[in-house]
C-alpha positions in Angstrom: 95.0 119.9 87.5 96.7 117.0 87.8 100.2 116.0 91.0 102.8 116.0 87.6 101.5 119.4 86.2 100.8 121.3 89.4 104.8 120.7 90.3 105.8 120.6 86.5 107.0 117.1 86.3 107.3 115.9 82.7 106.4 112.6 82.5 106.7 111.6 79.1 110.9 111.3 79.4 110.5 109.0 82.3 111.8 106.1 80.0 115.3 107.7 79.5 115.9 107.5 83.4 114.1 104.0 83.9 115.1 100.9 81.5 111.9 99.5 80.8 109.4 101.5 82.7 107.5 102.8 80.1 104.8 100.7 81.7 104.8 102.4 84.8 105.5 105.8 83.8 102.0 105.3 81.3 100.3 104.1 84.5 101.5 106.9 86.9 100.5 109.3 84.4 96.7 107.7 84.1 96.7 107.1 87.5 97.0 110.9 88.3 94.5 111.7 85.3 91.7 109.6 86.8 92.1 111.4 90.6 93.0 114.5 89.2 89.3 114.2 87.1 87.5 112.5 90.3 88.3 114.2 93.2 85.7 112.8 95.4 86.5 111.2 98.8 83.0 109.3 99.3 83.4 106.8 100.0 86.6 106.9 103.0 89.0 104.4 102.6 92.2 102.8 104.2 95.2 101.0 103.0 96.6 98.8 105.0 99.9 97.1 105.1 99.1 93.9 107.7 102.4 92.0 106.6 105.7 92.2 104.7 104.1 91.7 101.8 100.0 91.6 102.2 97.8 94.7 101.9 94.3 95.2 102.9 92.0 97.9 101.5 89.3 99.1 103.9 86.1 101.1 102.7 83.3 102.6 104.5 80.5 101.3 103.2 77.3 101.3 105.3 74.3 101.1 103.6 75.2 98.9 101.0 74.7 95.2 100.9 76.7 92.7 98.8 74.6 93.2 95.7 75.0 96.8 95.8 79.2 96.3 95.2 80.8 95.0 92.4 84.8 94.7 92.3 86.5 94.2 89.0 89.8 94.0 88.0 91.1 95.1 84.8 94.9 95.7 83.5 95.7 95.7 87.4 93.5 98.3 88.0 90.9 97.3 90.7 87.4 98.9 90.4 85.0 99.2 93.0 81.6 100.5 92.1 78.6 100.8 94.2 75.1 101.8 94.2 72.4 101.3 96.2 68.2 101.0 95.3 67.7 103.8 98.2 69.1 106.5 96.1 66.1 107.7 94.2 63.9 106.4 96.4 63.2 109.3 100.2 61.3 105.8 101.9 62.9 103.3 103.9 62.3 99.5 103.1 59.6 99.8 105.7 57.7 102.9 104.2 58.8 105.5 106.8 60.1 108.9 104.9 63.5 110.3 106.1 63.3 113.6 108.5 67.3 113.4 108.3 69.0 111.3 105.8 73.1 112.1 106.7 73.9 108.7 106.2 75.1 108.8 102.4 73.7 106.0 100.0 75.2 107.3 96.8 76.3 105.9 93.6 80.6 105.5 94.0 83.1 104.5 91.7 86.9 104.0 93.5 89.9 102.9 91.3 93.5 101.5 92.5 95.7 100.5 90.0 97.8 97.4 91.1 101.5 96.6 90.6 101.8 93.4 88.0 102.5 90.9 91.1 100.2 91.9 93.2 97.2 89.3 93.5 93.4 89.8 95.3 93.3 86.8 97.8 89.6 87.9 98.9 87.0 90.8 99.6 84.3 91.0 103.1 82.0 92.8 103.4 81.4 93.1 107.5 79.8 95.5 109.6 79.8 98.5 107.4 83.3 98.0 106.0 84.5 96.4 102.7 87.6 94.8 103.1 89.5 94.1 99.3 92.8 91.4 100.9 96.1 92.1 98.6 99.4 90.0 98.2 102.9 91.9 96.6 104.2 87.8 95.4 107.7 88.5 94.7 109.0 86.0 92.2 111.8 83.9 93.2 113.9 85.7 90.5 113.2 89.5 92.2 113.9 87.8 95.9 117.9 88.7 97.2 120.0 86.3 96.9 123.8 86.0 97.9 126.1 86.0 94.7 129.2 83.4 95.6 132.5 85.0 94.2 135.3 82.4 92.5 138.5 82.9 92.7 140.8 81.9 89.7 144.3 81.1 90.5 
């Protein structure tokens, strides 16, 4: 069940309280339809927020290599799939079978869905941890500004 139903918000008469966010009130309400229907946690993640305006996503990832992670982005949602050649297979690279395999090498699929100014600068992968680097660019139009008043005599 999805966040709007369990504490009966109705989201489909968002657009009489917001001018213009039909947009965002469509993307809240797929948003919490895509978590609500995958529920995993694998794999962990963090966001980050390392400056005013720049994010970083960090994911656990050990195990998989750069081949085994693809990142896509798609009507500012940002995809990250990964799967590893290990899965199917219960031998290592070097032929030795697992007596305990609790490191997890599964197939993932993690989805964030960005605001419309928000740009990927970069992704690393180091040490275990995938690292997707995020910057909120606020046009010069949305920054504050002082408004000079006139005076008319």
């Amino acid at each position: 069940m999805s966040f709007w139903k369990t504490y009966n918000i109705d989201t489909t008469n968002f657009d009489r309280f917001f001018v213009g966010a039909d947009t965002l009130a469509k993307r809240l309400s797929e948003s919490t339809a895509f978590y609500a229907n995958n529920v995993a946690n694998y794999p962990p993640y963090n966001i980050r927020k390392v400056e005013d305006n720049k994010y970083v996503i960090e994911m656990a990832v050990a195990g998989f290599t750069k081949q085994d992670i693809e990142l896509t982005l798609e009507d500012n949602k940002l995809l990250i799939k990964g799967s590893t050649k290990l899965e199917s297979n219960p031998k290592d690279g070097d032929g030795a079978s697992y007596l305990y395999k609790g490191i997890a090498d599964r197939s993932f699929s993690r989805a964030f869905t960005l605001a419309d100014n928000v740009e990927i600068h970069n992704a690393e992968l180091m040490n275990g941890m995938l690292k997707v680097w995020l910057e909120h660019l606020i046009p010069e139009s949305k920054k504050p500004r002082k408004i000079e008043i006139e005076t008319k005599e």
